[in-house]
SETI-380242 format. One line per field, with one value per residue (C-alpha): residue number from 0; chain; x, y, z. Coordinates in steps of 0.001 Angstrom, whole numbers, plus 500000, padded with zeros to 6 digits. Layout:
// residues N
seq	c(NUM:...)
mol	c(A:...)
x	c(X:...)
y	c(Y:...)
z	c(Z:...)
***
This chain:
// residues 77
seq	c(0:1:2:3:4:5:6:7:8:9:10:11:12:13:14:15:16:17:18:19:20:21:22:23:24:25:26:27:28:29:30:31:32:33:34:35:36:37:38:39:40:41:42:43:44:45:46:47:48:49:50:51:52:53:54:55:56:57:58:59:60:61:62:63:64:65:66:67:68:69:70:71:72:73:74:75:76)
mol	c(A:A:A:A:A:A:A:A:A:A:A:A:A:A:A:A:A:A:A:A:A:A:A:A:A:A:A:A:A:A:A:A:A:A:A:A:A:A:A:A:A:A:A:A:A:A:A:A:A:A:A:A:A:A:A:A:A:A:A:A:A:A:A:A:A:A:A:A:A:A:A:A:A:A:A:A:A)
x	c(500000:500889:502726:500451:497429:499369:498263:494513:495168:495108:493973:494026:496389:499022:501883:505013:508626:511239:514270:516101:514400:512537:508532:506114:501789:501112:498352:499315:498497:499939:501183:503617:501411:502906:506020:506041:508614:507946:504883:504361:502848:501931:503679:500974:503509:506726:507190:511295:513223:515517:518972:518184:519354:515577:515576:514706:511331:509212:505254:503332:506424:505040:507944:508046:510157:511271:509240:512246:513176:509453:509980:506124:502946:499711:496477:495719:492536)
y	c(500000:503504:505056:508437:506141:505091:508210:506886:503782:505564:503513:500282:497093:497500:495130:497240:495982:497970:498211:496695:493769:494736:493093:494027:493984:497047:499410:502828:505752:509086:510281:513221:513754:516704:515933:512438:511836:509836:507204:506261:502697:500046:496568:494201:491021:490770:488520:488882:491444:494244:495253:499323:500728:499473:495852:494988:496121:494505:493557:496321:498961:502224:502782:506198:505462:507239:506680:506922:503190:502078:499345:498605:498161:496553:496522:493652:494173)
z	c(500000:499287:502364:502292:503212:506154:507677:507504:509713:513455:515621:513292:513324:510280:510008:509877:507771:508254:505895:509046:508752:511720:510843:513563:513869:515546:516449:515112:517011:515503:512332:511510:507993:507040:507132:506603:509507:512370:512987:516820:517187:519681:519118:519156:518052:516787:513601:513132:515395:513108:513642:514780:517956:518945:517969:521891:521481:522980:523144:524670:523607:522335:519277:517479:513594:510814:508107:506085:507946:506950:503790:503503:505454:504889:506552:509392:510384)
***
């Protein structure tokens, strides 16, 4: 999916890859639309852990990324 309609998922479960490798279902809960910087998200469950500064996140973490580090998303639920 297109990363602008990203922005349209607060509150819904997306599944996150990161170009890390990081690959994470989480609830998002803000954008940075504008800008198209940062996206702050719940982890819901963690699918492969990445190699950021941030790869000990854990279940229940609330993570704010760089969209920059986003590789895709879908739509879970």
């Amino acid at each position: 999916m297109d990363q602008s309609q990203l922005w349209e998922q607060t509150g819904r479960v997306v599944r996150l890859r990161f170009r890390d490798g990081e690959d994470v279902e989480a609830r998002v809960l803000a954008t940075d639309a504008p800008s198209h910087a940062e996206l702050t998200y719940e982890v819901i469950r963690i699918h492969r852990s990445g190699e950021r500064p941030n790869a000990g996140t854990s279940v229940g973490a609330v993570v704010v990324a760089s969209t920059d580090d986003l590789a895709e998303w879908q739509a879970v639920e």
